[in-house]
C-alpha positions in Angstrom: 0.0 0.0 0.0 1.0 3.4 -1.0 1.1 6.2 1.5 0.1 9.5 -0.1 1.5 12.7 1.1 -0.9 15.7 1.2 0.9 18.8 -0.5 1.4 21.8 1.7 -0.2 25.3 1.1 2.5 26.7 2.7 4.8 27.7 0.2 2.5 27.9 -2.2 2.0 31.7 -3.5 -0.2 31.8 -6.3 -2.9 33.8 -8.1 -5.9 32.4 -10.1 -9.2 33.7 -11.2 -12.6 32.5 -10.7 -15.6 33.2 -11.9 -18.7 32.7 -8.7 -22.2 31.6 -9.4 -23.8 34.1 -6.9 -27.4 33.7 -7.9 -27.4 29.8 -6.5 -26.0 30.4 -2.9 -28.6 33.4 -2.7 -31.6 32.0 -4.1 -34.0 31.7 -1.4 -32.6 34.6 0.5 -34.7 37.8 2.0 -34.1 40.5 0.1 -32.4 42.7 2.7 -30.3 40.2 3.4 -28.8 39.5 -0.1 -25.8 41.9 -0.4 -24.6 40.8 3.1 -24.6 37.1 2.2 -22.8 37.3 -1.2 -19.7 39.0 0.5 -20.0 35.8 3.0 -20.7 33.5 0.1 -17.3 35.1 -1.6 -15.2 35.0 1.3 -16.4 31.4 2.4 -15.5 30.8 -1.4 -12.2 31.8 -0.8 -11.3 30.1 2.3 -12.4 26.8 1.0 -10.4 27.2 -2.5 -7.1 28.5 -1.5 -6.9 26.8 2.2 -6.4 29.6 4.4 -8.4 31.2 7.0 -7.7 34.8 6.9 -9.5 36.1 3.9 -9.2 40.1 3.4 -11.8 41.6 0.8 -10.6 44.5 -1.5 -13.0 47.6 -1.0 -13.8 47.8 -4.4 -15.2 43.8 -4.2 -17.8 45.4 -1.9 -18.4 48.1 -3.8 -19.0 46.3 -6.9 -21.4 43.3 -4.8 -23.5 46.7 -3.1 -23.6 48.5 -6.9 -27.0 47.4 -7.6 -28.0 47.9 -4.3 -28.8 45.4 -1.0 -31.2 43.1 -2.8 -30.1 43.2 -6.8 -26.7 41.5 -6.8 -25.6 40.5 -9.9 -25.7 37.0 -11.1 -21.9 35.8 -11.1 -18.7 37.6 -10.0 -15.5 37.1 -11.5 -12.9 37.5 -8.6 -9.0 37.3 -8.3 -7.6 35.5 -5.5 -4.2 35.8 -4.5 -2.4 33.7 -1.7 0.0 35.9 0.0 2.5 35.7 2.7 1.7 37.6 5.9 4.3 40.1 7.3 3.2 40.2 10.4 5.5 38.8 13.4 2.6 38.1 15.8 0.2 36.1 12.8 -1.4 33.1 13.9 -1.4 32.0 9.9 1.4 32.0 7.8 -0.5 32.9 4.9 -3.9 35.0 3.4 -6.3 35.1 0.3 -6.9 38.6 -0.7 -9.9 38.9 -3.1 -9.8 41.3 -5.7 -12.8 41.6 -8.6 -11.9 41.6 -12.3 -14.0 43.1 -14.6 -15.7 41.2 -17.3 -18.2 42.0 -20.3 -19.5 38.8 -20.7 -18.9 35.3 -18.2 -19.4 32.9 -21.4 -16.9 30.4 -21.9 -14.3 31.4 -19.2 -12.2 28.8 -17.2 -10.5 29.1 -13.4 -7.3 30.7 -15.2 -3.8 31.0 -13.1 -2.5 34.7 -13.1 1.3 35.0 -13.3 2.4 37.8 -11.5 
């Protein structure tokens, strides 16, 4: 039997862009409360893709969610999430996704797509 070693996020710094099916994880959802659960959608999104716990959101992500107002969010959301390294001396995790939107014209036919930096 072969042992199979999980690979480390550790050293692992990477960019890649994905493109978010909003309207599923809010369908259902009161309409006051639909802005406000897309940015948790996003940053649960996030965490689970990338493997890290600390998540910052770029202003202009929220910004770009809240455009069309607390109960109009758009459909999908193209986002850019970058694994960094934190600076910090006293950080509890090594590393953090920060979330950045890219503008798009249309979401037909794009693929998760690695960003070299």
């Amino acid at each position: 039997m072969v042992k199979e070693t999980k690979k480390s996020t550790l050293n692992e710094v990477v960019t890649r862009e994905y493109t978010i099916h909003l309207h599923k994880h809010l369908h259902g959802c009161t309409f006051k409360k639909r802005a406000p659960k897309a940015i948790k959608v996003v940053r649960e999104f996030a965490k689970k893709t990338m493997g890290t716990s600390d998540v910052r959101l770029d202003p202009s992500l929220n910004k770009e969610v809240w455009s069309k107002g607390v109960k109009n969010v758009q459909h999908r959301i193209r986002v850019r999430l970058s694994r960094k390294r934190n600076d910090d001396d006293g950080a509890k995790e090594k590393l953090y996704t920060y979330v950045t939107p890219v503008p798009t014209t249309s979401f037909k036919g794009l693929q998760t797509e690695v960003v070299e930096e």
